[in-house]
N, C-alpha and C positions, 0 to 999 in steps of 0.2 A: 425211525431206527429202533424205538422201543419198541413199536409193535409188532417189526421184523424179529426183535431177537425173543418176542413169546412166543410168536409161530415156532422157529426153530425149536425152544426148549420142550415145547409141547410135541412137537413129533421127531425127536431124536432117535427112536427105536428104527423110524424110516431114513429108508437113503438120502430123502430130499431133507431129513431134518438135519445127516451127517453131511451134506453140499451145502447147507446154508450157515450151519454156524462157521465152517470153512470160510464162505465166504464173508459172514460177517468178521470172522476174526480178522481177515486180510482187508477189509476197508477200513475197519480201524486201527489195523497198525499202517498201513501205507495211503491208507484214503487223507486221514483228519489230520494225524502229525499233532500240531500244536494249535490245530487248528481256536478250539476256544476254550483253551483252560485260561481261564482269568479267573481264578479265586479269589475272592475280596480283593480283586483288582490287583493282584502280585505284577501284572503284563503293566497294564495301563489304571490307571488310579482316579477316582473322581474327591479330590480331598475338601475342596469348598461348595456349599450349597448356601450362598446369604440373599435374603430378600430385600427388596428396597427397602417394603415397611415392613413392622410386625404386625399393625393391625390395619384392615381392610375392610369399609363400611359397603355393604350390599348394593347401593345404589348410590351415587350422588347428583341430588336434582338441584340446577341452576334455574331458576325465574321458569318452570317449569318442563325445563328441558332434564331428560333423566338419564342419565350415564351409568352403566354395570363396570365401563372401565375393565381394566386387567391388572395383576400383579407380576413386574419383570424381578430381575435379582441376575447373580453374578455368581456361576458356576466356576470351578477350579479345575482344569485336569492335567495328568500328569504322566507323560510316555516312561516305563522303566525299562523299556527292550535296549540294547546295548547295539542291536543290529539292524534294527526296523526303526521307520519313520509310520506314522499314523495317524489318518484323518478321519477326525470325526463327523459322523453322518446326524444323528438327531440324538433326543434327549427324549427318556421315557418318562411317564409321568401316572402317581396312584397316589390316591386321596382318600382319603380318612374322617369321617366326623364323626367324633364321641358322642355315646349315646344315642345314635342314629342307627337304623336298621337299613336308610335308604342311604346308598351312597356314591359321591361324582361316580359317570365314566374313565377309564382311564384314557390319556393319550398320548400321544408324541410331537414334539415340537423340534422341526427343522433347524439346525446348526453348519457351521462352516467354519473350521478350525485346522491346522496341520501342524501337527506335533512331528520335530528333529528328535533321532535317536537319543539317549538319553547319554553319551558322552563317557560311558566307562568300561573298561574292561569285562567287568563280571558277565557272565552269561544266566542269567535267571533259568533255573528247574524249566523243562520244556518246551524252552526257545529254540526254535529252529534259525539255525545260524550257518546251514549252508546255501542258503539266500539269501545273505547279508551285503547286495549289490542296491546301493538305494540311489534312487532318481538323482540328476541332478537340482542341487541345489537345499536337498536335504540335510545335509551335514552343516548346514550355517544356521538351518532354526532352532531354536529353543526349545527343550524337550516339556516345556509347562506351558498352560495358557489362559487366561480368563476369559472366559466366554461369555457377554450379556444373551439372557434370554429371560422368556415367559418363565415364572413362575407358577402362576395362576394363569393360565391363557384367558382370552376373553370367552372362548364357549364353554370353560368352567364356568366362568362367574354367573354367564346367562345360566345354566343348569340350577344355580345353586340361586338364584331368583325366582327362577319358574317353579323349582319345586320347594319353595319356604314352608309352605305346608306339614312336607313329608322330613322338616330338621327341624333342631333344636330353635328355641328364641334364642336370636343375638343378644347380647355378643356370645360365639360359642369358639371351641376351638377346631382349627383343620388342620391335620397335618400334612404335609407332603412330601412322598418318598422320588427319588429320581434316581438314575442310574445313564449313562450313555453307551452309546456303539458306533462303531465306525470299523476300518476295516485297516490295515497293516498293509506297507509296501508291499508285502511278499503273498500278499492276496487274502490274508486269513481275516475273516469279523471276529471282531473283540467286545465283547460288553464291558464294563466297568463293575466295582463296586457301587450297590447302593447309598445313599446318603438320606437320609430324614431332616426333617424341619417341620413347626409348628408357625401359624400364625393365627391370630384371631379376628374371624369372621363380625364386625360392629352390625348396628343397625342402620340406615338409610341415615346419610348428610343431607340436609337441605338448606341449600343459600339464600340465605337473603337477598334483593337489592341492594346497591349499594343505599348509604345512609340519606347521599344529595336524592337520592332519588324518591325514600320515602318523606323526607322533610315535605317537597316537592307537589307530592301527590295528596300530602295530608292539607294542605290551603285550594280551598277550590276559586280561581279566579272568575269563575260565571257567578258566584253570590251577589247578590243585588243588596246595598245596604238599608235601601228604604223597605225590601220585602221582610214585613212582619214575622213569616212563617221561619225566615231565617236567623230576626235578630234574636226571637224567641222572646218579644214583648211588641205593647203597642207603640206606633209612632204618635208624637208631637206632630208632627206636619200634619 
């Protein structure tokens, strides 16, 4: 659409530049409507971003088995449409690390939520409210909802393993921005406000054995007690 309307601005002196700003003017007054103004989330609201943990060790290796693991947490969103129900499709995802020139991919991670209108008269600034006919069974859900997801997916963490290299020594810090989308009864996609968060990237955990088990391994039952080389003197016998 932006690229359409510099064509137009660029050849306005021609017929075809005075038929297209026409047309562009008429799709976006009768195409979009209300279609995706959600400024800082006024339509739909993303108000919680909490992580399980705040800090997040690169790897953690059991008895030599090594796990990257993932980071989930507990997103908040919030319908404010007075006439629309709305279900959210996925959760986007940008990452950050200070001091780093090299940084995650961004991604999205799949969701499944259905936010009920939000239960009051008011009609919010460019609500379309002459399709305020909502499915059955809309008008009983709740217009908030906590959502568990990825935080850190797992093919961040692998990322942020494979290239250790090209970041900071842990512990360092990662931020992480989210935002969601999904789309409104009345057919329109919505994005959300963005939300930030910070946690801190540890160094490799590695477990030990349990304690039975090095007590265990530290007495060798094949020692021979009359072998010299083991009592570490001579025998009497």
């Amino acid at each position: 659409m932006r690229q359409f309307w510099n064509i137009a601005c660029q050849t306005t002196g021609s017929s075809f530049g005075k038929v297209a700003l026409v047309t562009l003017a008429a799709a976006l007054t009768f195409g979009c409507g209300s279609a995706s103004n959600n400024d800082q989330g006024v339509s739909v609201t993303l108000y919680q971003m909490v992580p399980s943990s705040s800090a997040v060790p690169l790897s953690v290796s059991t008895e030599g088995v090594v796990s990257t693991g993932a980071l989930s947490g507990t997103y908040g969103f919030q319908n404010n449409l007075s006439s629309q129900g709305f279900r959210l499709q996925r959760i986007f995802l940008r990452f950050f690390v200070e001091a780093s020139d090299e940084q995650p991919p961004e991604t999205t991670v799949a969701i499944g939520a259905v936010l009920g209108p939000a239960g009051t008269a008011e009609v919010l600034p460019g609500e379309d409210v002459q399709d305020g006919t909502l499915p059955d069974g809309f008008n009983d859900l709740p217009n908030s909802a906590l959502v568990s997801a990825f935080v850190i997916p797992p093919e961040i963490k692998s990322w942020l393993n494979l290239n250790r290299d090209l970041l900071p020594e842990p512990p360092y810090s990662l931020t992480i921005e989210a935002f969601g989308i999904g789309i409104t009864t009345a057919g329109d996609q919505l994005e959300t406000n963005p939300l930030s968060t910070s946690v801190t990237i540890t160094p490799d955990v590695i477990i030990n054995p349990e304690a039975g088990g090095e007590e265990e391994s530290a007495a060798d039952p094949e020692v021979n007690p009359l072998d010299e080389s083991a009592t570490g003197g001579d025998s009497d016998l």
